[in-house]
C-alpha positions in Angstrom: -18.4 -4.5 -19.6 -15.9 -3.7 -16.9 -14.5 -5.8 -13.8 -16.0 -5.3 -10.3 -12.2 -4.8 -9.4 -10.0 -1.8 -9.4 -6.1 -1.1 -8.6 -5.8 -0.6 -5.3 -1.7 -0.3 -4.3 2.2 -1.4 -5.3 4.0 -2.8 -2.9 7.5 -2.2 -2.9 10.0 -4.0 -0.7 12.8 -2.1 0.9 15.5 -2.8 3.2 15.0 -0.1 5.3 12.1 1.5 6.5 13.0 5.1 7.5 16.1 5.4 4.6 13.7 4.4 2.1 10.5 7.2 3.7 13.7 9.4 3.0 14.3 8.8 -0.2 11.1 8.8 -1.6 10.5 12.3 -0.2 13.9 13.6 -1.9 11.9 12.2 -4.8 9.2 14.8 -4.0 6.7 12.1 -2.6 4.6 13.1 0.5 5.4 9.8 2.8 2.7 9.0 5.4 3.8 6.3 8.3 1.4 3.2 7.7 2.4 1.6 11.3 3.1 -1.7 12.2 1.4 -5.1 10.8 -0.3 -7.9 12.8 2.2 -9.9 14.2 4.8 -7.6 14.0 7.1 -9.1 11.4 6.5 -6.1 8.9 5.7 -2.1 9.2 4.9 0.3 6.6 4.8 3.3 4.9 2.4 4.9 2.1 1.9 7.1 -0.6 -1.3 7.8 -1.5 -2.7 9.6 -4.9 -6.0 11.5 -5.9 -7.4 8.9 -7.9 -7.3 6.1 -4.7 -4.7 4.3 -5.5 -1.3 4.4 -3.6 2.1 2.4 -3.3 3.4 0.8 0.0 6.8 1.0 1.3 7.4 -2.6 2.9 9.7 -3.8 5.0 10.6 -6.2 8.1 10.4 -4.5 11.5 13.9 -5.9 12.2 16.7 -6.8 9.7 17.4 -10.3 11.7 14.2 -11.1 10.3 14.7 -10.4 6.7 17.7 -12.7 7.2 16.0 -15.6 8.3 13.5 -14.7 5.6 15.9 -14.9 2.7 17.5 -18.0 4.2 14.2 -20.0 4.5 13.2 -18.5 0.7 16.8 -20.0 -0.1 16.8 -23.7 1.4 12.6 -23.7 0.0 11.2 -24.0 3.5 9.4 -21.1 3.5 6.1 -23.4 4.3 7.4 -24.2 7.7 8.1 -20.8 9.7 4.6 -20.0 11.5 3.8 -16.7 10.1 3.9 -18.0 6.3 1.3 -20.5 7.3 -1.5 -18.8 5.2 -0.9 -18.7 1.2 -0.9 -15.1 1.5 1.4 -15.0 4.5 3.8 -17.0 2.5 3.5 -14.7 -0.5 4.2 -11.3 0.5 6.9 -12.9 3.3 8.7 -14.7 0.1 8.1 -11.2 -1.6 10.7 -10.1 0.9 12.9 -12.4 0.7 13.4 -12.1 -2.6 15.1 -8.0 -2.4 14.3 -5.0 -2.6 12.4 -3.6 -5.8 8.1 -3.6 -7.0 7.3 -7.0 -6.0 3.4 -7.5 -5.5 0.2 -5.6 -5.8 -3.3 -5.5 -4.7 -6.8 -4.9 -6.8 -9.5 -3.6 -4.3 -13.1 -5.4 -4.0 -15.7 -3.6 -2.8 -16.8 -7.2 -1.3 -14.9 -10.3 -1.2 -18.0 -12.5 -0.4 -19.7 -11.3 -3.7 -16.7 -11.1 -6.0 -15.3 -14.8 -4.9 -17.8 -17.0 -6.2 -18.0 -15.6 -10.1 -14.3 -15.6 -10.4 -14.2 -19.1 -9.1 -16.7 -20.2 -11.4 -14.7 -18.9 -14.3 -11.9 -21.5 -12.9 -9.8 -19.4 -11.0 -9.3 -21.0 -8.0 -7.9 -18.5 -4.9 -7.5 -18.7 -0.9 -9.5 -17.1 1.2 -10.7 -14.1 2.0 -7.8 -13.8 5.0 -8.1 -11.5 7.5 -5.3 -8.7 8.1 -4.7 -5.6 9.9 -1.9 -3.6 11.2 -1.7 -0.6 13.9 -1.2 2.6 12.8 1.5 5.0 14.7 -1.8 6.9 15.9 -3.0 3.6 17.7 -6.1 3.0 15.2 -6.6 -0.5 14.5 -7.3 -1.0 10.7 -8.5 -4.1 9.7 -9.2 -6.0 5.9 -9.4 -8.9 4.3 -7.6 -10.8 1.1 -7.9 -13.3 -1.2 -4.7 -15.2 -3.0 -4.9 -16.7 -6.6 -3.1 -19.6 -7.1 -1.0 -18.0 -10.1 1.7 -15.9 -9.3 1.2 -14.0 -12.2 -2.2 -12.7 -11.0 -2.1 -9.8 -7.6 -4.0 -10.1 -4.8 -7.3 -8.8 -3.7 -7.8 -6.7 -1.1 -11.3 -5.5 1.1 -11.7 -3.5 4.0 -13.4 -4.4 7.3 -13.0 -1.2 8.8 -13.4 2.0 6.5 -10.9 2.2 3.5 -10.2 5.8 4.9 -8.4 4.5 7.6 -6.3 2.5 5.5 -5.8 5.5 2.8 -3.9 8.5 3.5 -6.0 11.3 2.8 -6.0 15.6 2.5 -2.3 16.5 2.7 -1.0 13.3 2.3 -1.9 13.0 -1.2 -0.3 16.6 -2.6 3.0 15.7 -3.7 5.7 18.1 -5.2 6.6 16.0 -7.9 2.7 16.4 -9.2 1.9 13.0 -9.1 -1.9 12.5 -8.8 -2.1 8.6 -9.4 -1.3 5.6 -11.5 -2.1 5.0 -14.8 -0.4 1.6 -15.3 0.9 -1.5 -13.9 3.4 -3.7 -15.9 3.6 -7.4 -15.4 5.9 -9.8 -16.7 4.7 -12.9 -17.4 6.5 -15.8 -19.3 3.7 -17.1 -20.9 1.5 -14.5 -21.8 -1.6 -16.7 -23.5 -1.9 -18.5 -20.1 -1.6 -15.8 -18.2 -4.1 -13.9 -20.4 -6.4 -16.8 -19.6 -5.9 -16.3 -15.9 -6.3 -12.3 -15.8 -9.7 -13.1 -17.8 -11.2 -15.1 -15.0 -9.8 -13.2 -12.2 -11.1 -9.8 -13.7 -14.2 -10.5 -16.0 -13.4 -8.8 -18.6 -11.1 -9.6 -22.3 -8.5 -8.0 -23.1 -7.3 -5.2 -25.6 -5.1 -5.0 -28.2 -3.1 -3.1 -29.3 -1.1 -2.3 -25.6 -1.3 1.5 -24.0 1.5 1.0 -23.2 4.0 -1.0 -25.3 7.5 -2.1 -24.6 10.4 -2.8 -27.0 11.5 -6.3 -27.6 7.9 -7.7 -26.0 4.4 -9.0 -26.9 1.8 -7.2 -24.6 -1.6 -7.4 -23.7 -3.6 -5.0 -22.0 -7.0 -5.3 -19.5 -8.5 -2.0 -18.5 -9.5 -1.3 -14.6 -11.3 1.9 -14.9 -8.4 4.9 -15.3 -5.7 2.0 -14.8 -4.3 -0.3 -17.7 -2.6 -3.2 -16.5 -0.2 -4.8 -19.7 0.8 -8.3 -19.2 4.3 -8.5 -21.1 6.3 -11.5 -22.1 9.8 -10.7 -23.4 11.4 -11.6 -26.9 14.3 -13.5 -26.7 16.6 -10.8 -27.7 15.2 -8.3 -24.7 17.6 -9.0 -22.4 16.7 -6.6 -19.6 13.6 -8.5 -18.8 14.6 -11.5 -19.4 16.8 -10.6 -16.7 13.9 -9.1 -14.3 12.2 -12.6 -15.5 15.3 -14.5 -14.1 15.3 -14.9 -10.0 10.7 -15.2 -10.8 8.3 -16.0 -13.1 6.0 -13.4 -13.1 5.6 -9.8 -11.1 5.3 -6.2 -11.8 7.7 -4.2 -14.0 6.8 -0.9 -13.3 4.4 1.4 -11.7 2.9 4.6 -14.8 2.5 7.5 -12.8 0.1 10.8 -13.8 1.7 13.8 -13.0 0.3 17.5 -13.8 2.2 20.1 -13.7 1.2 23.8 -15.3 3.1 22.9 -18.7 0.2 19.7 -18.9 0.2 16.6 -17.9 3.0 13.3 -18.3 3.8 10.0 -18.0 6.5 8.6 -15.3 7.7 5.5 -15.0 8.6 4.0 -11.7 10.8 1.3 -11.8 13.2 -0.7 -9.8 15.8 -2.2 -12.4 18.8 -5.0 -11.4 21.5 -3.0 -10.5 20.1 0.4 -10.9 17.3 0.7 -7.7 14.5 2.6 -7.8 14.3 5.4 -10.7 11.7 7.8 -12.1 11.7 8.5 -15.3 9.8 10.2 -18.0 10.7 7.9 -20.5 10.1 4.3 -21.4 12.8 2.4 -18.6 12.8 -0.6 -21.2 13.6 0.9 -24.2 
């Protein structure tokens, strides 16, 4: 049996729009201007892949507003300033707030109105669907709609009103030099990783596998598959200090981004990651161990 969902993008927070579009194409990513979100708090950029999945590059349209953000995530009054209004406003706005780094991430639905009711049934309760948009630096209005579990360990979902191709980069935009076609795997932290187990069963329909695809030193994982993706839930040992550390400041969120890159000597594994301390890193080797 398999879910009715599938990965649909990382979000990763960063201070600066244009510096970070910069970096990411020194790291041989092909960067494609998302535009501006409703409202106007937040603009974006993307990187889209082969296999439909893609990461977003998030960040507040001024940095007066990513002060007033981290201030209201700091006094825990987040609830009161407008835009956060919505459960899902409130998330991705707290997501900024909390730094730069891989904070959230969306599964797609192909439609919210018939995936809703069997995952609350299971006992997942969730908000929505919401609707969102933003305006692309082209001027084309894109348009979709989310849904917000209650558990933070759990992403969001994600469905388009207007065609998912206006939303996804497409032709050039997804060559990249570093060879990256897509993602392979999304690793969560979670600090209780029966419960959370519990809650990815509901949301996605489907059990688990054992052992993990993808294991980490110094962890207990579990792993649910979403067609080419695996997403391992990982709780950390007491002795793993590193992600007990990335556990510290929240209680659950992604770890890293897998990436699949070919190349003409095969294909590879990279890990995309955005360690305390260290910022965002690619590597072709296990960032945990």
């Amino acid at each position: 049996m398999s879910s009715t969902l599938i990965f649909d993008h990382a979000i990763l927070v960063v201070n600066n729009l244009p510096v970070a579009m910069r970096q990411f194409t020194q790291l041989g990513f092909t960067v494609t201007p998302g535009g501006v979100h409703v409202g106007g708090l937040t603009h974006n950029a993307l990187i889209a892949f082969t296999d439909g999945g893609y990461l977003e590059l998030l960040a507040t349209s001024r940095r007066s507003t990513t002060t007033l953000l981290k201030v209201l995530h700091f006094t825990r009054v987040m609830r009161l300033y407008a835009p956060a209004r919505f459960p899902i406003g409130k998330r991705l706005l707290t997501d900024i707030a909390s730094g730069v780094g891989l904070r959230d991430f969306a599964l797609l639905s192909s439609n919210l109105d018939e995936d809703l009711p069997p995952i609350r049934q299971r006992g997942l309760a969730l908000d929505g669907p919401q609707p969102g948009g933003r305006q692309r630096p082209d001027g084309q209005q894109v348009s979709w709609r989310t849904a917000l579990p209650a558990t933070i360990d759990l992403p969001f979902l994600i469905d388009d009103v207007t065609p998912r191709l206006l939303r996804f980069p497409t032709g050039s935009a997804q060559q990249h030099a570093n060879q990256v076609s897509g993602v392979t795997g999304v690793i969560v932290a979670v600090t209780d990783i029966e419960k959370s187990a519990e809650h990815y069963v509901a949301l996605l329909g489907i059990d688990p596998q054992e052992p993990s695809q993808f294991p980490l030193p110094g962890t207990r994982s579990i792993d649910f598959a979403l067609g080419s993706t695996i997403l391992t839930l990982v709780e950390p040992a007491r002795g793993n200090a590193t992600l007990r550390k990335s556990l510290a400041t929240r209680s659950a969120g992604p770890l890293a981004i897998w990436l699949q890159a070919t190349s003409p000597e095969g294909s590879t594994q990279i890990a995309l990651t955005c360690l305390p301390g260290r910022g965002i890193t690619l590597s072709r080797s296990n960032p945990y161990s």
